[in-house]
Every structure is written in C-alpha cells, then in structure tokens.
C-alpha positions as CSV (number, residue, x, y, z in Angstrom):
1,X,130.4,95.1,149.9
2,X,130.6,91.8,149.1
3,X,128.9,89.3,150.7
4,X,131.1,85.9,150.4
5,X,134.4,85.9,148.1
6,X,132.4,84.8,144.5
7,X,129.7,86.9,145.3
8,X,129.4,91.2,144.6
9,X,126.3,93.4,144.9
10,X,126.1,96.6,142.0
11,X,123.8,99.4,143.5
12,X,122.5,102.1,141.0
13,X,119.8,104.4,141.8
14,X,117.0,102.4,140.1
15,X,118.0,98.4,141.3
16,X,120.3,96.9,143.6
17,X,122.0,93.4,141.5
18,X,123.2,90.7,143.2
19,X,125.9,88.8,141.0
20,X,126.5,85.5,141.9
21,X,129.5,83.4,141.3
22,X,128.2,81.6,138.3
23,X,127.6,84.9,136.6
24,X,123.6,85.5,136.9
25,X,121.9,88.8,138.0
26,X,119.1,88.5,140.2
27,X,117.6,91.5,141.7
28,X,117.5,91.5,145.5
29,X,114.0,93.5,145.7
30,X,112.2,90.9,143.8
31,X,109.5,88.7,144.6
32,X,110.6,85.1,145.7
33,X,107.9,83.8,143.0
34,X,109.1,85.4,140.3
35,X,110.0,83.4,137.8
36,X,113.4,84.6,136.5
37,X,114.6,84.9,140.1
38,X,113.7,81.3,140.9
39,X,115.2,79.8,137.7
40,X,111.7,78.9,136.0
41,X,111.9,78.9,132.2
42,X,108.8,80.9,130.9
43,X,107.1,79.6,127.8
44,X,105.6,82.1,125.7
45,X,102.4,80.5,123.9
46,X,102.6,80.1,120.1
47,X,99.7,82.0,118.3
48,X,97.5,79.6,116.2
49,X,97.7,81.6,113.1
50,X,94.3,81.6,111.4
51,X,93.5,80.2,107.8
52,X,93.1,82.2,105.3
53,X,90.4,81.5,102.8
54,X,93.0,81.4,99.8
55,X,94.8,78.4,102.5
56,X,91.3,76.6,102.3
57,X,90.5,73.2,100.8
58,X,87.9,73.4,98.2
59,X,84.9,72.0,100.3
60,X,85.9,73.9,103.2
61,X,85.5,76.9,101.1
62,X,81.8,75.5,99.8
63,X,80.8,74.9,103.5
64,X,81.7,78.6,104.4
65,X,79.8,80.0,101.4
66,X,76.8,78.0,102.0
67,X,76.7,79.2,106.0
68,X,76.9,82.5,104.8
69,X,74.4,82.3,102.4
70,X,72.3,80.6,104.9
71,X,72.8,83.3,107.0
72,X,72.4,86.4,105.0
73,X,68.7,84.4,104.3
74,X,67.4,84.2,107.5
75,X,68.6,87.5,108.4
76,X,66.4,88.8,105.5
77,X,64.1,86.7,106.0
78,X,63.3,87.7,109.8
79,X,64.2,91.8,108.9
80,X,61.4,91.1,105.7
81,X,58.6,89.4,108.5
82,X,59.5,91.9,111.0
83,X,58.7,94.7,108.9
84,X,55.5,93.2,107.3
85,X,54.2,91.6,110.7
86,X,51.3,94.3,112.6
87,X,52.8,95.0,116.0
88,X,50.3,92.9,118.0
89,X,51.7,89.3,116.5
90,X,55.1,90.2,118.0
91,X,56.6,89.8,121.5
92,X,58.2,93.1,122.2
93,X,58.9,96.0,120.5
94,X,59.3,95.8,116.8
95,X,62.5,98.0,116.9
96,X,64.5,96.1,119.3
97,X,64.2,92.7,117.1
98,X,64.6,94.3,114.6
99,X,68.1,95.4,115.7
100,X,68.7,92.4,117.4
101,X,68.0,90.1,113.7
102,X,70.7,92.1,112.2
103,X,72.6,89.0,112.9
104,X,71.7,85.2,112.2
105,X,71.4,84.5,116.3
106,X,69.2,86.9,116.9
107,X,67.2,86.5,113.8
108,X,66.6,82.7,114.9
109,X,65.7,84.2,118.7
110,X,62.7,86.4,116.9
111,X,61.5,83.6,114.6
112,X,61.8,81.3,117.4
113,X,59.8,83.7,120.4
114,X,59.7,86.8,118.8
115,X,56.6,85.8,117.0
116,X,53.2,85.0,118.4
C-alpha cells in the first residue's frame, strides 16, 4: 500500500523494502545506525601488502640476515648453557627455559634471570 504517491513498499517473506522516489531500497526493519540506511559511505581499509624479500633493497636484505644470524646464536648459545649448566645455578626448572629459549626473547629472559 503505498505510503505517499512516489513512494511503494515490496513485502516478501524474508524483508519488507521501502522504495523511495529517487529509486533507493532501504529496509524498514533496520537499525537507524546502520550505515547503508542512513546514507554513510563505508570505506573498506586497504591491506598494506607485505614486502617480499625478492622486493628488498640490498641492505635491507643484509640487516635481516644479520638479525637472523644474531638470533639463531643466542638461541644456541642459551639452549648450549642451559644444557651444560648443573641445575642449582639456574632459576627454575631447566626444562621450562629450555622451552622458553627456543626463541631469541626468551633466550635473552634466561641469560638475563635465568641464570644465578
């Protein structure tokens, strides 16, 4: 039945449409702050697509390999200290930094107070 003479509402099971004059749809069972009822334009956000290595410049490819050669050594060198170190010159048990050193943070957290 419509409402005013440029105006018709379309009922189907699912949705009742309201069609204005200018030719929009807006659903009548919506929520005022919804942003396609209101007339909001939604911005989708652009991913920041990652560098790939191959994308790199030549020192910022240096600078990663030296961090992860960095890394990998005081990973081993906290997992070689851990296992040669008697239990009573460590804080805690001996399994759990060894677990947590399996990464360079917590390989810097056992040689920093993991060690007495």
């Amino acid at each position: 039945m419509p409402t005013t003479p440029e105006e018709t509402t379309v009922q189907s099971p699912d949705t009742a449409m309201t069609t204005g004059g200018d030719g929009d749809r807006r659903n009548l069972f919506s929520c005022p702050l919804d942003p396609t009822t209101v007339g909001i334009a939604v911005s989708k956000k652009k991913k920041k697509k990652k560098k790939k290595l191959k994308d790199r410049s030549p020192s910022e490819k240096g600078l990663i390999g030296l961090l992860l050669i960095a890394s990998l050594a005081i990973v081993a060198f906290a997992e070689r200290d851990i296992q040669r170190r008697p239990r009573a010159e460590i804080r805690g048990p001996k399994l759990a930094w060894g677990v947590a050193s399996l990464n360079a943070l917590g390989a810097l957290a056992y040689l920093g107070i993991g060690r007495r």
